[in-house]
mmCIF file of the N, C-alpha and C atoms, coordinates in Angstrom:
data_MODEL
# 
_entry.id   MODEL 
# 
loop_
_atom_site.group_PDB 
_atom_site.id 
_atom_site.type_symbol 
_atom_site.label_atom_id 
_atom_site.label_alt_id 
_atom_site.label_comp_id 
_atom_site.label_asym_id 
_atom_site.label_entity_id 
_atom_site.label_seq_id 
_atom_site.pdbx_PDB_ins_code 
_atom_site.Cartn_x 
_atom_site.Cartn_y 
_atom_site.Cartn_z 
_atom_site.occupancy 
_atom_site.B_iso_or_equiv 
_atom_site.pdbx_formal_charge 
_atom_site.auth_seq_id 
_atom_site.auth_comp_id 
_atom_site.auth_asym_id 
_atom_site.auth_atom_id 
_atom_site.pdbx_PDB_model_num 
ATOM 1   N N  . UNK A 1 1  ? 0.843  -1.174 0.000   1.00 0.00 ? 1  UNK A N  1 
ATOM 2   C CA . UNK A 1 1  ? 0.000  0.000  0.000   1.00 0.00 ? 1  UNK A CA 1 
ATOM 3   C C  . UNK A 1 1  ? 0.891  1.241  0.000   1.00 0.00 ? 1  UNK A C  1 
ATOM 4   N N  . UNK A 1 2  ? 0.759  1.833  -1.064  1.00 0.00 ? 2  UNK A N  1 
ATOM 5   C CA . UNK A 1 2  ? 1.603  3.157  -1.272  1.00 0.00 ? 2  UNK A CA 1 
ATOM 6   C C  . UNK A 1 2  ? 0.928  3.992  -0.060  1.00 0.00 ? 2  UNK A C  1 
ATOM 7   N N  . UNK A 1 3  ? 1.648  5.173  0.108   1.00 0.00 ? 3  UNK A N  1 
ATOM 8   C CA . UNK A 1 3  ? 1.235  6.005  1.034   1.00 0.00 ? 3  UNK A CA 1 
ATOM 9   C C  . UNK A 1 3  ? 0.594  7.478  0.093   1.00 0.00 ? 3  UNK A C  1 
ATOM 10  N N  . UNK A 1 4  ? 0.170  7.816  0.445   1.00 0.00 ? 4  UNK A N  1 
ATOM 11  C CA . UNK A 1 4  ? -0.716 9.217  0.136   1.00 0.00 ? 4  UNK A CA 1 
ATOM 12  C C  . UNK A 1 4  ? -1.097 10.453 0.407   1.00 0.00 ? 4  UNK A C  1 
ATOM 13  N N  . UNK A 1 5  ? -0.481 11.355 -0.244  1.00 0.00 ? 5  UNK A N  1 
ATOM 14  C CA . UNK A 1 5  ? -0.895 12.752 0.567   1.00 0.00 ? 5  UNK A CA 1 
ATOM 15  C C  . UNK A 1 5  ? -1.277 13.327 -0.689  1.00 0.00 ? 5  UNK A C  1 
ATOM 16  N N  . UNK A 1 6  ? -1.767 14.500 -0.287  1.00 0.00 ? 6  UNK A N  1 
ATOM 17  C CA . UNK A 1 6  ? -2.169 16.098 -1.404  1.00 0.00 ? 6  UNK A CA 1 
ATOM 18  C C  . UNK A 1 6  ? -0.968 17.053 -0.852  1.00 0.00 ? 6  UNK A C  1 
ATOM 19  N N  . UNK A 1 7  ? -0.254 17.437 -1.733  1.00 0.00 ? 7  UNK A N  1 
ATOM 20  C CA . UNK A 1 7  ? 0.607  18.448 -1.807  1.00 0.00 ? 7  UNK A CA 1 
ATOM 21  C C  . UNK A 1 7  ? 0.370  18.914 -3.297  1.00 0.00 ? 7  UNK A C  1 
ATOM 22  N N  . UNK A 1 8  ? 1.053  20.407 -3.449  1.00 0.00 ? 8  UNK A N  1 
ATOM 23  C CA . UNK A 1 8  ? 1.263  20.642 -4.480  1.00 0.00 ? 8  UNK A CA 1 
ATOM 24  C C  . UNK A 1 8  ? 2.730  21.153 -5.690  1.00 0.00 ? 8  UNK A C  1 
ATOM 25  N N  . UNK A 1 9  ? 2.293  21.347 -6.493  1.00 0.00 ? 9  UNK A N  1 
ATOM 26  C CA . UNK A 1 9  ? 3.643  21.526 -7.492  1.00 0.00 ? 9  UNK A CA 1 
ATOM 27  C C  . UNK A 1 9  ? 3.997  22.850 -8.241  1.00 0.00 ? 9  UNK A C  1 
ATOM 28  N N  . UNK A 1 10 ? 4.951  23.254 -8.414  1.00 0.00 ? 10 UNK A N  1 
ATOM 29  C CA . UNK A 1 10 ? 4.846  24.225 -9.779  1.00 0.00 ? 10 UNK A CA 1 
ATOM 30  C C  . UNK A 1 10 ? 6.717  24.408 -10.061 1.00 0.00 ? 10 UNK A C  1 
ATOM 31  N N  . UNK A 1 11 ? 6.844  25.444 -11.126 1.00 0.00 ? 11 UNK A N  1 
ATOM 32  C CA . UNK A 1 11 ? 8.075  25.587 -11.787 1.00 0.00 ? 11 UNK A CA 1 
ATOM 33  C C  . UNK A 1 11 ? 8.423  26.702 -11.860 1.00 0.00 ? 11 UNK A C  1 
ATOM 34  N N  . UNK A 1 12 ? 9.758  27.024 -11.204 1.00 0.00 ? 12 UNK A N  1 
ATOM 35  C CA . UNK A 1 12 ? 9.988  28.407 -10.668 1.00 0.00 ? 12 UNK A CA 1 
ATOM 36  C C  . UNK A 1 12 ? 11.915 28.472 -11.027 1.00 0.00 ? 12 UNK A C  1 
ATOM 37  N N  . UNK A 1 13 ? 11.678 29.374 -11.893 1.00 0.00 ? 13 UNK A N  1 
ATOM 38  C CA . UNK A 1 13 ? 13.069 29.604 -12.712 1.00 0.00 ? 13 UNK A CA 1 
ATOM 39  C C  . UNK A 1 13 ? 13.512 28.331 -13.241 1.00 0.00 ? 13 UNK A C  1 
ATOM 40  N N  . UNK A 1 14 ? 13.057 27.785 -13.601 1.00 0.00 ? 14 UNK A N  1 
ATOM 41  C CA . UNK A 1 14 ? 13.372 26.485 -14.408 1.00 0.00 ? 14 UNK A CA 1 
ATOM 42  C C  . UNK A 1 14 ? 13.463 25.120 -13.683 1.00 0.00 ? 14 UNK A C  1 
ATOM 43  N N  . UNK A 1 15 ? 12.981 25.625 -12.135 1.00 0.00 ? 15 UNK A N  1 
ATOM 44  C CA . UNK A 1 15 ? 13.048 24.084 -11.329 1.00 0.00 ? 15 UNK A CA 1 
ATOM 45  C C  . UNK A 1 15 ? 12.053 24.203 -11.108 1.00 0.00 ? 15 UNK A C  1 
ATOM 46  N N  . UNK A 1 16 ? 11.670 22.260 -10.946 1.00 0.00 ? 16 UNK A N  1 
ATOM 47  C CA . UNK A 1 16 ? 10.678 21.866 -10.551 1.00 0.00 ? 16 UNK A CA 1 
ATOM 48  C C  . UNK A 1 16 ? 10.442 22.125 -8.599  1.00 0.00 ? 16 UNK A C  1 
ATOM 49  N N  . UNK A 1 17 ? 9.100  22.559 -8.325  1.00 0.00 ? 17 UNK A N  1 
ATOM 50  C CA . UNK A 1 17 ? 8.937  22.464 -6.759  1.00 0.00 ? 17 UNK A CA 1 
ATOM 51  C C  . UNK A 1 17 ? 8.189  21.613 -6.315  1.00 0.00 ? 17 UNK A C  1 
ATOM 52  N N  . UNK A 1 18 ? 8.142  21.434 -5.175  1.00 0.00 ? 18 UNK A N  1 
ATOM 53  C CA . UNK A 1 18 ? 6.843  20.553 -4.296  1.00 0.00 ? 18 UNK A CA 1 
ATOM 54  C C  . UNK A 1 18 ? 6.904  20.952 -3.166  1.00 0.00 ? 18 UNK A C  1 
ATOM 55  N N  . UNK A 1 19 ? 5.732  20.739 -2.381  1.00 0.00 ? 19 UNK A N  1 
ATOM 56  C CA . UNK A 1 19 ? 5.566  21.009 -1.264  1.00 0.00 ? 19 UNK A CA 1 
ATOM 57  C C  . UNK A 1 19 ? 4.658  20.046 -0.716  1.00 0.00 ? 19 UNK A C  1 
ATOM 58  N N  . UNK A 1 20 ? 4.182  19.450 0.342   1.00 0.00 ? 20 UNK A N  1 
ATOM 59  C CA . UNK A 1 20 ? 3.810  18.560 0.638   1.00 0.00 ? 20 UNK A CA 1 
ATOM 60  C C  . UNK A 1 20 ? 3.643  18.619 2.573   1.00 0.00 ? 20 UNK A C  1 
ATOM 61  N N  . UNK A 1 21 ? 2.424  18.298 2.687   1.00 0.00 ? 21 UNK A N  1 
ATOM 62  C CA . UNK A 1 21 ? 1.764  18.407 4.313   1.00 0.00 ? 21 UNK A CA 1 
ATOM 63  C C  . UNK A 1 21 ? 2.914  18.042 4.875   1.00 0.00 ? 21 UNK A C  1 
ATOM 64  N N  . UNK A 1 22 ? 3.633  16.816 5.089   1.00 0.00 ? 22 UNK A N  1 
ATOM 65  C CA . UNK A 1 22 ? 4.330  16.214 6.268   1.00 0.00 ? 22 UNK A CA 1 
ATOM 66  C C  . UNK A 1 22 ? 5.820  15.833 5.105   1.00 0.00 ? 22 UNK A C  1 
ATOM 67  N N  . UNK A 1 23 ? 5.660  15.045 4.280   1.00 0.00 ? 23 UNK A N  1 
ATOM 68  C CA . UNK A 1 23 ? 6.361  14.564 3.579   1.00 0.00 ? 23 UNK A CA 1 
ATOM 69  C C  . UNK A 1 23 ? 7.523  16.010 3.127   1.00 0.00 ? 23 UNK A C  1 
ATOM 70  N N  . UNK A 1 24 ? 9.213  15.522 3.546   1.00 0.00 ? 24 UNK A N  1 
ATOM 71  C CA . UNK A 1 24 ? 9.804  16.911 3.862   1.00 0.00 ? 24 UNK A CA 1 
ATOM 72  C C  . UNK A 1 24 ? 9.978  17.500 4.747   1.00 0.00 ? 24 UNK A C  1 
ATOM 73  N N  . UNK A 1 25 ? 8.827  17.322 6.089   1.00 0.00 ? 25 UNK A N  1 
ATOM 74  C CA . UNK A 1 25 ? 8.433  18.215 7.135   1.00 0.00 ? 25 UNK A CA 1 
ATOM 75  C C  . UNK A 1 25 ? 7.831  19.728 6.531   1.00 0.00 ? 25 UNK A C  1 
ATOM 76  N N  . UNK A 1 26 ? 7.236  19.154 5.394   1.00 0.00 ? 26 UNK A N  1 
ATOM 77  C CA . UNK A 1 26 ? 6.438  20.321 4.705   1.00 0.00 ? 26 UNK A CA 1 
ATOM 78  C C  . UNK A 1 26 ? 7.316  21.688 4.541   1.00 0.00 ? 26 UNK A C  1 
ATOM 79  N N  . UNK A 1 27 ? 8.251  20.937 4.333   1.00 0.00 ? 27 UNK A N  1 
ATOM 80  C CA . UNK A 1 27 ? 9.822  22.248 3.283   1.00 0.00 ? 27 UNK A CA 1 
ATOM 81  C C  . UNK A 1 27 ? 9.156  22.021 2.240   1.00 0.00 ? 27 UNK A C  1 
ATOM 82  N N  . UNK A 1 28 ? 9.137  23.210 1.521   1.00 0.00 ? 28 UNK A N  1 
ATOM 83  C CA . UNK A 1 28 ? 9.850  23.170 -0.234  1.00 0.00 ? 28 UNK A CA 1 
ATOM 84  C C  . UNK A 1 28 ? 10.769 22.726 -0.763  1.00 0.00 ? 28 UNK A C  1 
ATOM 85  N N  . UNK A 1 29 ? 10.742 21.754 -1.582  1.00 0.00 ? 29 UNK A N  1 
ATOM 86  C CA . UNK A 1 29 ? 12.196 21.367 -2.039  1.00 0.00 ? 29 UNK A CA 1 
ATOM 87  C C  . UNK A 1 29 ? 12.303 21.541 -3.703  1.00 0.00 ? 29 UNK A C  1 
ATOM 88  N N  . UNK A 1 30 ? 13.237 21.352 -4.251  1.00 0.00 ? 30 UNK A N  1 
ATOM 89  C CA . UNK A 1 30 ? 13.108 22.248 -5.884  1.00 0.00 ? 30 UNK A CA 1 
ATOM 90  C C  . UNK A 1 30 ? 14.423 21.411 -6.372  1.00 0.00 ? 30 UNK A C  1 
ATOM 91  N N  . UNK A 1 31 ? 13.500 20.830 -7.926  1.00 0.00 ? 31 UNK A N  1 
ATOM 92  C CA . UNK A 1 31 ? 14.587 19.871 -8.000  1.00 0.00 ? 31 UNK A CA 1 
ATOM 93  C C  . UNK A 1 31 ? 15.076 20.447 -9.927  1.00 0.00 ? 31 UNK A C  1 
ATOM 94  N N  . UNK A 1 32 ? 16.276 20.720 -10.695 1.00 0.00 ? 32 UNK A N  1 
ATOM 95  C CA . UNK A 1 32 ? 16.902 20.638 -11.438 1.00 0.00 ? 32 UNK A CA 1 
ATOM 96  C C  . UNK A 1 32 ? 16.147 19.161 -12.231 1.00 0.00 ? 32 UNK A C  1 
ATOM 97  N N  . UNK A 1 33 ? 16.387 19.388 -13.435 1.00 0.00 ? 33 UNK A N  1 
ATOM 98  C CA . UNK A 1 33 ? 16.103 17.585 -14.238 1.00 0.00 ? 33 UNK A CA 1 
ATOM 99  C C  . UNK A 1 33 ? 16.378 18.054 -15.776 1.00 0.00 ? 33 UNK A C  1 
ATOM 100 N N  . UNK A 1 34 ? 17.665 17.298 -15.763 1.00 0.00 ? 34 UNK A N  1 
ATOM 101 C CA . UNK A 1 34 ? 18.031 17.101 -17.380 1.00 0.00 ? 34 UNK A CA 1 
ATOM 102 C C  . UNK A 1 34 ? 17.853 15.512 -17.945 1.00 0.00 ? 34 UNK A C  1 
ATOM 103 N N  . UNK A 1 35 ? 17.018 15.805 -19.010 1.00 0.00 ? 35 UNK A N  1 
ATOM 104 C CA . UNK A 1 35 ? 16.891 14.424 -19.625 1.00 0.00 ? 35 UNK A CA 1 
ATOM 105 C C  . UNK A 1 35 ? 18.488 13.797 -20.460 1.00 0.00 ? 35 UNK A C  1 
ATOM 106 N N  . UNK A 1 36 ? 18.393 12.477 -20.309 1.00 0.00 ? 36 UNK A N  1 
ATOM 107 C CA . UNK A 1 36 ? 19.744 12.191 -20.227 1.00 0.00 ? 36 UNK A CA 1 
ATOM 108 C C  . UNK A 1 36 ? 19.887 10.860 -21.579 1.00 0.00 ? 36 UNK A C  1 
ATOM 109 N N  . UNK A 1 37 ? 18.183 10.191 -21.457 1.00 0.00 ? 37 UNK A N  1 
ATOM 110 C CA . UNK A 1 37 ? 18.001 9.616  -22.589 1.00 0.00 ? 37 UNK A CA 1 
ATOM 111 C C  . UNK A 1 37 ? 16.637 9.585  -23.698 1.00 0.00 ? 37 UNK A C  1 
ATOM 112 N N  . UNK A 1 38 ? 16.178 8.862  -23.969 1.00 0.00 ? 38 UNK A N  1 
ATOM 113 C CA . UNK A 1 38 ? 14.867 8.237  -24.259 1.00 0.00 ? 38 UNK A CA 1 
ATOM 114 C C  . UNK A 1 38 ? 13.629 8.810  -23.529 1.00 0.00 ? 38 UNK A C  1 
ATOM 115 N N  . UNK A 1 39 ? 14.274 7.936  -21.956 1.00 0.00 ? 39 UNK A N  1 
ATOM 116 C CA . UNK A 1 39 ? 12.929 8.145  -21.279 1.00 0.00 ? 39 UNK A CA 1 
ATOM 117 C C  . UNK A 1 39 ? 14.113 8.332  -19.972 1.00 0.00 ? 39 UNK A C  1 
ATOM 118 N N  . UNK A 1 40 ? 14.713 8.555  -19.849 1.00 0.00 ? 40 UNK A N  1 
ATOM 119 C CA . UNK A 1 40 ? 15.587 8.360  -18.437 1.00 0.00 ? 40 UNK A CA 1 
ATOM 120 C C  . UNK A 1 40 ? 15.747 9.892  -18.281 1.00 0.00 ? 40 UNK A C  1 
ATOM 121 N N  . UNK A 1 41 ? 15.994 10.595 -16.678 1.00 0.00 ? 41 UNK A N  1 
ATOM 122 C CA . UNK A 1 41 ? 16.298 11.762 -16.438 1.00 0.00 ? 41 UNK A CA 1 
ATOM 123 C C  . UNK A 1 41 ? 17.441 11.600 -15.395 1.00 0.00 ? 41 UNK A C  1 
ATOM 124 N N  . UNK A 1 42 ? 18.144 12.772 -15.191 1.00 0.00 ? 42 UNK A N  1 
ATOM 125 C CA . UNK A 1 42 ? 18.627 13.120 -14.152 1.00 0.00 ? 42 UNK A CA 1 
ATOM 126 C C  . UNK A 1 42 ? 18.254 14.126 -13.461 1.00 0.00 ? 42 UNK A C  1 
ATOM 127 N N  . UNK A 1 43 ? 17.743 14.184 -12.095 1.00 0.00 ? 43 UNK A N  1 
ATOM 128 C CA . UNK A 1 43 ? 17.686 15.099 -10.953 1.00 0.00 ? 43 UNK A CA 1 
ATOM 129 C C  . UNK A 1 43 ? 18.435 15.810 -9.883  1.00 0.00 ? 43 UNK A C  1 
ATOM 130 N N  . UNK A 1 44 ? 18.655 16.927 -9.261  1.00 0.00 ? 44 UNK A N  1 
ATOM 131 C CA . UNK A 1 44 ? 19.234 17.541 -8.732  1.00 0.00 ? 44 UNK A CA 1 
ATOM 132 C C  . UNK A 1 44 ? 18.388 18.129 -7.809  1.00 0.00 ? 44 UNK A C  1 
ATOM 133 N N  . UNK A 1 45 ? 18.146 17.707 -6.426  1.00 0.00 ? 45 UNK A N  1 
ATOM 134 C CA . UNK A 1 45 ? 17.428 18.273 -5.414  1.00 0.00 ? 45 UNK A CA 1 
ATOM 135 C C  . UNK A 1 45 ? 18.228 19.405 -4.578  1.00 0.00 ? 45 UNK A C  1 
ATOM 136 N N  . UNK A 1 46 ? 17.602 21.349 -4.489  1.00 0.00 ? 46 UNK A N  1 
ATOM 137 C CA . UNK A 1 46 ? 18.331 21.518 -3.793  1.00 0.00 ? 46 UNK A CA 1 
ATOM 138 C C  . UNK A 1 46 ? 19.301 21.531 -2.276  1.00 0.00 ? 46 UNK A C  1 
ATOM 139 N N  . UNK A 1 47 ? 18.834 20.218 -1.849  1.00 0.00 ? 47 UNK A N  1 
ATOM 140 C CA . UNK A 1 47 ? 19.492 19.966 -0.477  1.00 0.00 ? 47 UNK A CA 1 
ATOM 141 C C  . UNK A 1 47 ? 20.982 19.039 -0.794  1.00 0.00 ? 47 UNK A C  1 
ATOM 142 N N  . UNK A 1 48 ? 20.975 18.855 -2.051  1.00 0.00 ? 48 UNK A N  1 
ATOM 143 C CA . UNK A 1 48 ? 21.817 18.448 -2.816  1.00 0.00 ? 48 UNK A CA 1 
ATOM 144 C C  . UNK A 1 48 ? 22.177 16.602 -2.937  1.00 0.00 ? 48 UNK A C  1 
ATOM 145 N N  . UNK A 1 49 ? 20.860 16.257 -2.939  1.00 0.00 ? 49 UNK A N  1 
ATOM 146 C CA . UNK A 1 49 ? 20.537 14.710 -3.575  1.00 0.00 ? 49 UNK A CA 1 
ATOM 147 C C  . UNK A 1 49 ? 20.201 14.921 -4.654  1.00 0.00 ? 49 UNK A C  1 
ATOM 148 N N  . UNK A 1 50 ? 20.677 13.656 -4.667  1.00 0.00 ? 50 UNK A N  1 
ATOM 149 C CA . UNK A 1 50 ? 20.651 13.365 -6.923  1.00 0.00 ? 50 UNK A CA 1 
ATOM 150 C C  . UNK A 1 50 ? 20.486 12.298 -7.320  1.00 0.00 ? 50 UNK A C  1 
ATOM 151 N N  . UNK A 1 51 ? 19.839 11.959 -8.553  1.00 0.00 ? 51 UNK A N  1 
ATOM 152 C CA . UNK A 1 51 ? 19.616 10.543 -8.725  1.00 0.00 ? 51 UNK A CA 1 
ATOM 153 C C  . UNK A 1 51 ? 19.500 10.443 -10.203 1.00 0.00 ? 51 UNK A C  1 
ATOM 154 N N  . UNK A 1 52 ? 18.302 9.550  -10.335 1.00 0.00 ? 52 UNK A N  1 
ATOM 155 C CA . UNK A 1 52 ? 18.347 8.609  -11.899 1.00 0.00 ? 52 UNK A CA 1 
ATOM 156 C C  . UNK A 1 52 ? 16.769 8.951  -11.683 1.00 0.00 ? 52 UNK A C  1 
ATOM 157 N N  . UNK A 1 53 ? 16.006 9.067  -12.843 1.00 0.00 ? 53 UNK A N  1 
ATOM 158 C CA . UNK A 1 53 ? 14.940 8.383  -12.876 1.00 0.00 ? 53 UNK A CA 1 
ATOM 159 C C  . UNK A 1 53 ? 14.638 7.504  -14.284 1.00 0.00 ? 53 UNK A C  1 
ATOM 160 N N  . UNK A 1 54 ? 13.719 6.878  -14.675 1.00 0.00 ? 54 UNK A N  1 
ATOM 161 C CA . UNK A 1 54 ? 12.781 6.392  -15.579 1.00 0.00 ? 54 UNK A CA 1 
ATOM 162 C C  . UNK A 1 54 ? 11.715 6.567  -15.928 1.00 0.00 ? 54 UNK A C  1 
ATOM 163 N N  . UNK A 1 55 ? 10.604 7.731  -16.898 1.00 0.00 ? 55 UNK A N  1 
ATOM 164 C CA . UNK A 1 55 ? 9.904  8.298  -16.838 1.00 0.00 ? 55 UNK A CA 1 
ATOM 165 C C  . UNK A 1 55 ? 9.122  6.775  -17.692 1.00 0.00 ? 55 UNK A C  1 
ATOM 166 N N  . UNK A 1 56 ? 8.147  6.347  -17.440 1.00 0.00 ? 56 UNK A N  1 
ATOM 167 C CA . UNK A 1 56 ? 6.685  4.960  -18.261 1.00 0.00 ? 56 UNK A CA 1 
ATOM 168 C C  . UNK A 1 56 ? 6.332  5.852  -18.483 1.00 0.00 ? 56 UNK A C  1 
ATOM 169 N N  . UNK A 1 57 ? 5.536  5.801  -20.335 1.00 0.00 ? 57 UNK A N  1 
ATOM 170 C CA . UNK A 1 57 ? 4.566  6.067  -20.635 1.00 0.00 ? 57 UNK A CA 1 
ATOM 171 C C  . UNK A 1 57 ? 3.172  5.458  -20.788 1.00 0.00 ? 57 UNK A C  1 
# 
């Protein structure tokens, strides 16, 4: 069972944001994302985590 909240999103100077009730402790966090293939991205969170993703269509 995934977990679930309502937060919301938007794009502010070219990063992505979120914000979110608890998830975070309800910081803003704002993430960088260069696509890297096909369907694959890279992310850049500014607290300065980074990763991989795989975007399914």
């Amino acid at each position: 069972m995934a977990p679930k909240e309502t937060g919301r999103w938007w794009v502010k100077g070219g990063n992505l944001c979120q914000q979110w009730p608890t998830w975070y402790d309800g910081r803003t966090t704002c993430f960088s994302i260069e696509k890297t293939g096909g369907n694959t991205v890279r992310w850049h969170r500014d607290d300065g985590k980074s990763g991989k993703a795989r975007i399914e269509g």
